[in-house]
C-alpha positions in Angstrom: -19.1 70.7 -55.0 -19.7 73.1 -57.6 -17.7 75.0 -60.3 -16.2 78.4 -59.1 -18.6 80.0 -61.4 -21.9 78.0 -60.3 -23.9 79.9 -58.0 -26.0 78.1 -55.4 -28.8 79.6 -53.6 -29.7 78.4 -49.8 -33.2 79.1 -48.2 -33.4 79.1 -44.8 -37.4 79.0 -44.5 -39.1 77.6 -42.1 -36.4 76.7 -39.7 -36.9 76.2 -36.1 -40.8 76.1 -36.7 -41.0 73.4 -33.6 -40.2 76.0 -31.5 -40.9 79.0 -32.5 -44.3 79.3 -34.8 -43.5 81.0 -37.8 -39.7 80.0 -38.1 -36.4 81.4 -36.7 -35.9 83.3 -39.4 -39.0 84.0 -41.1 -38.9 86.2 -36.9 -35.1 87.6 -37.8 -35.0 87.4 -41.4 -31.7 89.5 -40.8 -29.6 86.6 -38.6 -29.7 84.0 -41.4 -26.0 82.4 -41.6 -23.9 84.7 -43.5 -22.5 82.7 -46.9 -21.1 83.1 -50.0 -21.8 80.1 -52.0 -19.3 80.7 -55.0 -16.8 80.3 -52.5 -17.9 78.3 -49.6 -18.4 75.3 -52.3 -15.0 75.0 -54.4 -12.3 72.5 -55.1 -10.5 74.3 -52.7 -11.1 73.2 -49.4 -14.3 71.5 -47.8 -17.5 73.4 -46.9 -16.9 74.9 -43.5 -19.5 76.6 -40.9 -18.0 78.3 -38.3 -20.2 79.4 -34.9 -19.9 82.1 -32.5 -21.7 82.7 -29.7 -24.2 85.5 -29.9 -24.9 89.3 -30.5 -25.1 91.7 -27.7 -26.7 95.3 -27.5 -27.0 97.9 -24.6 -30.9 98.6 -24.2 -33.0 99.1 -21.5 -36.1 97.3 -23.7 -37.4 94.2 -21.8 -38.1 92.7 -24.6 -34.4 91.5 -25.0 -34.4 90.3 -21.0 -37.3 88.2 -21.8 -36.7 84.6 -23.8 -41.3 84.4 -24.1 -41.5 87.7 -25.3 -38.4 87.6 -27.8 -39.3 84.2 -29.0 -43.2 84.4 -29.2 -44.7 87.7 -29.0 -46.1 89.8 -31.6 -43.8 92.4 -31.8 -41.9 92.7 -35.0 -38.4 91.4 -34.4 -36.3 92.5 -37.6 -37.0 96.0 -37.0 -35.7 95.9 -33.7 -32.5 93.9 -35.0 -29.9 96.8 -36.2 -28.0 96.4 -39.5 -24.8 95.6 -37.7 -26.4 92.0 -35.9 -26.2 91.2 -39.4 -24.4 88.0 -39.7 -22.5 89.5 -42.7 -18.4 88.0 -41.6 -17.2 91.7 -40.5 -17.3 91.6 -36.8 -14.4 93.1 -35.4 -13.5 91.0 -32.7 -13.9 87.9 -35.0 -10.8 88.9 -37.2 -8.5 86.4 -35.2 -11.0 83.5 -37.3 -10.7 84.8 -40.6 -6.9 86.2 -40.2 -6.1 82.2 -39.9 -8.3 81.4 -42.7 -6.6 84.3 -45.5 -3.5 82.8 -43.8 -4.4 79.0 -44.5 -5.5 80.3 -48.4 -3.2 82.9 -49.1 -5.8 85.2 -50.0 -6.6 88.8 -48.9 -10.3 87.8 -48.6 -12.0 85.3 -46.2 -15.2 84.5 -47.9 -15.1 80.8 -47.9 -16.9 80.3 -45.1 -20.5 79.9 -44.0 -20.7 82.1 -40.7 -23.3 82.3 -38.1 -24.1 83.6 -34.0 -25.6 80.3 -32.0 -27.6 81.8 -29.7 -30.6 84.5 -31.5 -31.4 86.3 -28.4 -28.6 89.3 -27.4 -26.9 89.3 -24.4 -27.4 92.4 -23.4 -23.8 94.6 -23.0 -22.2 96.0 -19.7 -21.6 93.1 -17.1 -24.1 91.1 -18.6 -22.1 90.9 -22.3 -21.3 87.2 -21.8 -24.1 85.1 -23.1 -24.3 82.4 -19.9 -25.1 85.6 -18.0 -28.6 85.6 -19.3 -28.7 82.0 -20.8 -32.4 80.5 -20.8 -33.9 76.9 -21.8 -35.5 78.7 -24.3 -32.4 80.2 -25.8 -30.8 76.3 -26.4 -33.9 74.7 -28.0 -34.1 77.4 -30.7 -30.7 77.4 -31.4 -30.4 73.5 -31.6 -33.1 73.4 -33.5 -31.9 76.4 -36.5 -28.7 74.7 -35.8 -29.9 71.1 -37.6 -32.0 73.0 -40.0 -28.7 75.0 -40.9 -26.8 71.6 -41.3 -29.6 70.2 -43.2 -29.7 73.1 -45.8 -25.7 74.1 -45.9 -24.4 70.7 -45.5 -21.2 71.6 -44.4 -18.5 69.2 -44.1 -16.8 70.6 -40.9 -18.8 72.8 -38.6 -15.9 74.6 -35.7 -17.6 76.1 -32.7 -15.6 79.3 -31.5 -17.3 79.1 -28.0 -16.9 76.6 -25.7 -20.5 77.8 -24.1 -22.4 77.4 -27.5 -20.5 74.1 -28.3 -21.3 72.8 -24.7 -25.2 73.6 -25.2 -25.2 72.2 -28.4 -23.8 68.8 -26.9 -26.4 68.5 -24.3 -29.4 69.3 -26.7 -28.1 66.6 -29.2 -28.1 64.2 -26.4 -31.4 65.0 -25.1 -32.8 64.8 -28.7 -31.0 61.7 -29.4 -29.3 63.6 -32.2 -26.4 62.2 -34.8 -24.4 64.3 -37.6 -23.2 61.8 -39.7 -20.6 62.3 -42.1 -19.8 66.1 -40.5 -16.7 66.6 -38.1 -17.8 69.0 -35.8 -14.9 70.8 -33.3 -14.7 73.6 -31.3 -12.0 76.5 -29.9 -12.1 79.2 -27.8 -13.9 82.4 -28.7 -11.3 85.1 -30.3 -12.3 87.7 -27.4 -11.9 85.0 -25.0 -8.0 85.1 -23.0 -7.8 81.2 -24.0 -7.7 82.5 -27.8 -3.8 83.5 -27.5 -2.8 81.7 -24.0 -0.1 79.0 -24.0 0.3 80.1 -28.0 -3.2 79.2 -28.9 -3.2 75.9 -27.8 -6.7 76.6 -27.3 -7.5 79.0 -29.5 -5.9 80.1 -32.7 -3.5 77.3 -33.2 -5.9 75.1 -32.6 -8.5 76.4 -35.2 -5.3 76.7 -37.6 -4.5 73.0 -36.7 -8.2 71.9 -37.1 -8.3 73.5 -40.8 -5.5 72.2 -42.1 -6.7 68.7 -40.4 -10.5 68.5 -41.6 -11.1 71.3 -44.0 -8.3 71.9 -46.4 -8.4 69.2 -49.4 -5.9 66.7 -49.9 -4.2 66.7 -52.8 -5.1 63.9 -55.2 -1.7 62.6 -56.5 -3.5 61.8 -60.0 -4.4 65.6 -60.3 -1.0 67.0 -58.7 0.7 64.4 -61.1 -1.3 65.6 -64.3 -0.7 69.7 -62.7 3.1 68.4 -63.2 2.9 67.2 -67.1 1.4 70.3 -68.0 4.1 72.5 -66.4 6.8 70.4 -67.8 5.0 70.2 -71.3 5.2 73.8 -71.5 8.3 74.3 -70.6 9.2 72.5 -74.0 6.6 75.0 -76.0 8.4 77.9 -77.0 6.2 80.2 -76.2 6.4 79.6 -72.4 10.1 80.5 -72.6 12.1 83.2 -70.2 12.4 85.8 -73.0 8.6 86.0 -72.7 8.4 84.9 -69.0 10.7 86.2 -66.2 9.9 83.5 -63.8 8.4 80.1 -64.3 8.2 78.0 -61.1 6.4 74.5 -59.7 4.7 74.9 -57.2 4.1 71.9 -54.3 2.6 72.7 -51.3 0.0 71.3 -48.4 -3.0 72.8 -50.2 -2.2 73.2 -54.0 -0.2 72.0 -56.5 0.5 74.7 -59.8 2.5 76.0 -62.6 3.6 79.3 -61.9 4.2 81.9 -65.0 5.2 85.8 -64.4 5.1 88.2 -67.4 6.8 91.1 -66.4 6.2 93.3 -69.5 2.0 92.6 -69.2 2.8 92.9 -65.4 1.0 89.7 -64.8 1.5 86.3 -63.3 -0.8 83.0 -64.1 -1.3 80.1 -62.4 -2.1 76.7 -63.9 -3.3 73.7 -62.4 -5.4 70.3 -62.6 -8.8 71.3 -61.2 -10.1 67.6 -62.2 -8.8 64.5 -64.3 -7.4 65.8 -67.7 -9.5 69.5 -67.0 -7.3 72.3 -66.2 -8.3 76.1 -65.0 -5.5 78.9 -64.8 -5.7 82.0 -62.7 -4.6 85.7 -63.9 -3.1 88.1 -61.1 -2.0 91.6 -61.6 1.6 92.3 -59.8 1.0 94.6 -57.4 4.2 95.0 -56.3 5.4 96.2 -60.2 2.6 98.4 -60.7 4.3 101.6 -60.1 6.9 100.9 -62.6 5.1 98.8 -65.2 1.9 99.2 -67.4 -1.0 98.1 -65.4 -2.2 94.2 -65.9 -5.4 94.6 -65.1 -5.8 96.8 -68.2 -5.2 93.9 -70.0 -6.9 91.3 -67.7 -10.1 93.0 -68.0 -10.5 92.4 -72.0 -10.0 88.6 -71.7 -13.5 87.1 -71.5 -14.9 84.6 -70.0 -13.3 84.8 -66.6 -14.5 85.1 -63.6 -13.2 88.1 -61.1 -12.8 87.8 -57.5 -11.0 91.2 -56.6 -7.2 90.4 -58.7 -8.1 87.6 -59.1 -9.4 86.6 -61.9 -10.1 82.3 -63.3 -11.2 80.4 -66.2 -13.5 77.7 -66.9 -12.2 74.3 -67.5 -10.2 73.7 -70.4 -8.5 70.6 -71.7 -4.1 71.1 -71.7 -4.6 72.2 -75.4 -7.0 74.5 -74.9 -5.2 76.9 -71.7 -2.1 76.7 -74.2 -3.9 78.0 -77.5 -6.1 80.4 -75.2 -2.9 81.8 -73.4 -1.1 82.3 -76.8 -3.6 84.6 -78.5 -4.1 86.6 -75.5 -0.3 87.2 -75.6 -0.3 88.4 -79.2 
């Protein structure tokens, strides 16, 4: 697990070279798993790979009909791939995924996961838009095999199929190959275009990708670290600079995925949060209060002259002090 301000890259070369020649994605350089590695890797929750099915495209090129000649000819594949195949987390009908991940984080953004199609040839649009309509051999052995090589590089902790075709082709290959993921809880839902996704209140789909996040990906709380988050809230709560004059609202927070000390600032028109990131290190996080800024001075002004954090949109967080430290550090920024 690395520190929110690590940055780990991944390289997904050659992949899949038992099948195809010069690797799965040294042929479509642009359908490497999307990721974002400051975020997929935190203390957060554990590293999660989620799986649709496949890309689709309306041509009339029968190159695309062809599993041989999209696999193993000569042709140039990446130019033929268009910007939007691009496994980059923005496809609309996949919003029902990430909607329940910003939901499970509280967070506008949903850039915690690792994100990739199963399947690398396209169905092909019009009636033939479901994959299984033009599913070849072919199509499972290169997609089980960049699927292990994926696992090997990414090491996810929890891989969730949103396809019950992909995640039933998977099944059969890692049979056939005689195939274990140890250590990795692998699931699977419906697909969010799918009519499973919202029937019987997504007992299939939705509330069932919810349920298996909460289950398998979210981190317990460590009742040494929640304990220690505790001390320093009621430790400050006895300094007088953390007092209500300064502070219009100053909370504890306890819930399912986090444990913090909640400060709001109404004159800076920020909030902080501070919690135990690991034994006896703390982090804090600075937000701006949207919901004020129309009537008071803008915190990110003042957010954006404290150094040494690390932004992610309004949200901006520390390094890892010791309790001394965030309380010094906090004071003369307040001055």
């Amino acid at each position: 697990m690395t520190d929110s301000t690590d940055e780990v890259s991944y390289s997904f070369n050659n992949i899949g070279k038992d099948v195809i020649s010069e690797g799965v994605f040294e042929r479509f350089p642009k359908l490497v798993p999307y990721i974002d590695s400051t975020h997929y890797d935190t203390r957060k929750h554990k590293r999660l790979l989620v799986i649709s099915e496949s890309n689709y495209i309306n041509s009339n090129n029968d190159i695309f009909r062809v599993p041989d000649d999209w696999y193993k000819s000569t042709t140039i594949h990446d130019i033929l791939i268009p910007d939007e195949w691009k496994n980059d987390g923005k496809i609309t009908y996949l919003n029902g995924l990430f909607n329940s991940i910003k939901k499970l984080l509280n967070t506008k953004e949903y850039h915690d996961v690792a994100f990739y199609n199963y399947f690398f040839r396209p169905a092909l649009g019009g009636e033939n838009k479901f994959f299984k309509e033009v599913y070849d051999e072919l199509d499972g052995k290169v997609a089980f095999s960049a699927f292990c090589g994926i696992l090997e590089t990414i090491r996810p902790d929890v891989v969730i199929f949103a396809s019950a075709f992909a995640w039933e082709k998977m099944q059969i290959f890692k049979k056939i190959n005689n195939k274990k993921f140890d250590g990795i809880y692998i699931g699977q839902v419906s697909h969010p275009s799918c009519p499973w996704w919202n029937k019987n209140d997504g007992y299939y789909g939705w509330r069932k990708f919810e349920d298996l996040l909460w289950e398998h990906w979210i981190r317990p709380i460590n009742p040494i670290i929640k304990e220690q988050t505790l001390q320093v809230f009621n430790d400050f709560q006895t300094n007088p600079f953390w007092n209500r004059e300064i502070w219009g609202d100053i909370n504890w927070y306890d819930e399912k995925d986090g444990t913090c000390a909640y400060f709001d600032n109404f004159s800076k028109n920020i909030s902080i949060d501070i919690y135990c990131a690991e034994n006896d290190k703390y982090q804090f996080q600075i937000f701006e209060r949207d919901n004020f800024k129309t009537i008071k001075p803008s915190g990110m002004d003042w957010i954006k002259n404290i150094p040494n954090l690390t932004s992610y949109g309004s949200r901006h967080e520390s390094r890892l002090h010791c309790r001394q430290d965030i309380t010094e550090i906090l004071e003369k920024l307040m001055k």
